[in-house]
Phi, psi and omega in degrees: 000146177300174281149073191257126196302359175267029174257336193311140193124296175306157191218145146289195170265153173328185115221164170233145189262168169223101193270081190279159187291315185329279186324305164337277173319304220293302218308316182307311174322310176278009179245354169084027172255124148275036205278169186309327187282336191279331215235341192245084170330335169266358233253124160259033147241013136113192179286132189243151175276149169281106226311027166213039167285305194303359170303312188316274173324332197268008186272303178303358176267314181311346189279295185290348161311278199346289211279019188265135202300010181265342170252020203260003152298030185242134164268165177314308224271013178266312184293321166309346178277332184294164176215145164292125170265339206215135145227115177224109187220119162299098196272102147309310161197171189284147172294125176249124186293151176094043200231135166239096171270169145220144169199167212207141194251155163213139174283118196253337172191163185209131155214194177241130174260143132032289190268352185187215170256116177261093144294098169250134184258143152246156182237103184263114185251110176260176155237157177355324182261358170109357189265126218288162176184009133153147203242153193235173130269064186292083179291157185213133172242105161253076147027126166024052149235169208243157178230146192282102171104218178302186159263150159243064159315157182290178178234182189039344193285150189309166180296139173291172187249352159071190214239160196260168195281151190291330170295357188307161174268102154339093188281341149187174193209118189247131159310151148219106150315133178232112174328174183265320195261021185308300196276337149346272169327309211275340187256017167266306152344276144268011170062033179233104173279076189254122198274353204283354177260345192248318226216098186281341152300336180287286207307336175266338151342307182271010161075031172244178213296328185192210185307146185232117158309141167315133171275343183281346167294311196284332181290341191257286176334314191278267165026306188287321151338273186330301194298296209306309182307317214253336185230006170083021178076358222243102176288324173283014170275345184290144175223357162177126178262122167187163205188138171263144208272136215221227195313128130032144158204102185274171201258153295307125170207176187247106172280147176274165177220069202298124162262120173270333185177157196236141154209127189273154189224210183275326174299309123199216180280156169265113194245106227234159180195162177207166178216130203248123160302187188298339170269347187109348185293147186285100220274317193235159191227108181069051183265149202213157171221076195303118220212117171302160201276000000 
C-alpha cells in the first residue's frame, strides 16, 4: 500500500521521560566511551548524556508514529522495509541525568524518492518549563513502497550538508572495532528495540544478508571519534549532528572514522566527517558536527 502524504501535518501525543543516570551511562557504556562526564557521579557538575542521546528517548515515539491509524496503509512486512535514512539533530542544550523531558513528533514531509517512500518526522524536545532542548529531523526510506498524492516535501529543517569535495586533505581516520555482539549491546542500552538488529529471522524477512549495527550506533560511535579528535572531549560543545546512512555495517568488522575538514563560522566550527565500513563502503555520508565556540 502507498505511503500518503496527506498525513504531513499530523503530530502524536506528548510523551514525557524521566531521563535517570542508569540510562545515561549504560548508552555511553554500550558504546564504549568512558569519559568522566558520561560515568562519573561524583562529578560536580554532575552527570551529562551523550550528544546523540536523544535517539534513546525518541525511539518509542517514531513507534507509535508507526502504530498510528493514520498510517496503518503500510503492511508490516512495508514497515520492515524502512531504514533510517536521515538524521539532523539539534542540540539547544546537552541532555542531563535527572531531566524531565517532553516531547511530541510531527510528520513534516513525504515524497518519492528512487527507492522508495521518504518520510520525515520531527521531534521536538522541551523540559518541563517549555524550555527547547533539541529538535531532531528523522528521514525514513520505505524501500519499494509508493506514496499515495502530491510530494510534500520537507520546509524549515536545517539545509542538508552535501558532501565535501574529494580533494580535500584528510584530517584524521580513526579505526572502530564493532563486536559480534555490538547491536545486542547497543538495543539493551539504549533501550531501542529494532528486531531487524537483532533477531536473524526478522533481519532475513526484511530481506537484509544477516545482522546490521543500529546507524545511530555507527553515528554516535563516529560523534565520539570527533570529540575526541576535534573537541578536547567535550559533548557540550556540541550543537547539531547529521548525517545520512549508506552501506551497512555488519557484526563482526571494523569501521573508519574519516574527519574530512574543520571550518570556523561565528557561531562556531563547523566539523565534517564520514564512516566507511569494513568493505569500504560509505555506512554515513555528508556527516557533520557542528561545535559551539
Amino acid at each position: 500500500m502507498p505511503l500518503s502524504s496527506a498525513t504531513v501535518g499530523t503530530s502524536g501525543d506528548f510523551f514525557v521521560h524521566d531521563i535517570d543516570v542508569r540510562w545515561t551511562m549504560a548508552y555511553a557504556a554500550g558504546l564504549g566511551d568512558i569519559l568522566p562526564c558520561y560515568l562519573d557521579t561524583q562529578r560536580p557538575k554532575g552527570v551529562v548524556a551523550h550528544p546523540l542521546f536523544p535517539v534513546c528517548f525518541e525511539w518509542p515515539i517514531l513507534v507509535a508514529m508507526q502504530g498510528d491509524e493514520r498510517n496503518v496503509s503500510l503492511t508490516e512486512d512495508e514497515r520492515l522495509r524502512g531504514v533510517h535514512a536521515t538524521h539532523d539533530l539539534i542540540l539547544h542544550r546537552i541532555v542531563r541525568a535527572g531531566d524531565s523531558l517532553i516531547t511530541r513528533a510531527t510528520v513534516v514531509g513525504v515524497e518519492r524518492r528512487k527507492p522508495g517512500a521518504y518520510r520525515v518526522i520531527r521531534l521536538d524536545t522541551t523540559d518541563v518549563a517549555g524550555a527547547p532542548v533539541c529538535t531532531t529531523w528523522y528521514g525514513t526510506l520505505y524501500r519499494g513502497v509508493d506514496v499515495e498524492g502530491p510530494d510534500c516535501p520537507v520546509g524549515g529543517a536545517p539545509a542538508p550538508p552535501g558532501p565535501v569535495e574529494n580533494s580535500v586533505q584528510i584530517r584524521a581516520e580513526v579505526p572502530v572495532p564493532i563486536s559480534a555482539l555490538a547491536a545486542h549491546v547497543y538495543t539493551e542500552c539504549a533501550r531501542i528495540w529494532n528486531p531487524i538488529h537483532t533477531d536473524t529471522a526478522i533481519a532475513a524477512r526484511a530481506g537484509l544478508p544477516g545482522l546490521i549495527l543500529h546507524g545511530t550506533a555507527t553515528l554516535a560511535l563516529a560523534v565520539s571519534r570527533v570529540l575526541q579528535v576535534e573537541a578536547d572531549n567535550d559533548p557540550e560543545r556540541v550543537r547539531q549532528i547529521a548525517g545520512r546512512f549508506g552501506a551497512m555495517v555488519r557484526m563482526p568488522s571494523e569501521i573508519t572514522v574519516r574527519i574530512l575538514s574543520r571550518r570556523a563560522t561565528p557561531e562556531g566550527d563547523i566539523v565534517r566527517f564520514e564512516v566507511r565500513n569494513g568493505e569500504g563502503g560509505p555506512a554515513v555520508r555528508d556527516g557533520l558536527v557542528a561545535l559551539r565556540t
